[in-house]
C-alpha positions in Angstrom: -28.9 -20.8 1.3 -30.8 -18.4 3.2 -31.9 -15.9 0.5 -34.2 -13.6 2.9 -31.5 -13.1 4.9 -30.3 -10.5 2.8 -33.6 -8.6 1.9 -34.5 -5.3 2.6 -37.1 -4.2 4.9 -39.0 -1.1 4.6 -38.8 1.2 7.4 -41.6 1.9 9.3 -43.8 4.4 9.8 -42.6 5.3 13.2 -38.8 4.8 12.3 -39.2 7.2 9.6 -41.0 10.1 11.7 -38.3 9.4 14.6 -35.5 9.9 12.3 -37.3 12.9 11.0 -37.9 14.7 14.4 -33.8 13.9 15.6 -32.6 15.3 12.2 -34.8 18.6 12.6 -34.5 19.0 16.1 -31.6 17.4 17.5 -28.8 16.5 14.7 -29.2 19.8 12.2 -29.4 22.7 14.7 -26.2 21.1 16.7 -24.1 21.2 13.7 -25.8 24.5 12.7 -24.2 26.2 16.0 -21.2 24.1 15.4 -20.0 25.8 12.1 -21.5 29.0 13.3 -19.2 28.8 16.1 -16.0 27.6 13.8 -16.4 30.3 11.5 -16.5 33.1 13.8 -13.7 31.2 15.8 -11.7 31.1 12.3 -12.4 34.7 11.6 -11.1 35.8 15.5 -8.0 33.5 15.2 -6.9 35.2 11.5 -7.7 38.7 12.7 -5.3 38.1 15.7 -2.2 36.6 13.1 -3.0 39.0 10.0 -3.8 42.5 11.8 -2.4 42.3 15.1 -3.7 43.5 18.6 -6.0 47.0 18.1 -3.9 50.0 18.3 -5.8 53.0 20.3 
């Protein structure tokens, strides 16, 4: 039986601080603009169905 083959390694240093920098610069801010932009998109698409076009 191979019983290391199932151990767990510490990441490393530089793994860690990769991970770091694509969550806080790449991964957070993306899905930050993505619900930003599905909320107002939610709030547009209601407005149209529940008030109906502007009246002037």
């Amino acid at each position: 039986m191979q019983a290391n083959r199932f151990e767990r390694q510490d990441p490393s240093k530089r793994s860690e601080v990769t991970l770091f920098l694509f969550l806080t610069f790449i991964l957070i801010p993306t899905l930050t603009v993505g619900l930003v932009g599905a909320y107002g998109f939610a709030i547009w698409i209601s407005q149209m169905f529940l008030s109906g076009p502007p009246t002037g």
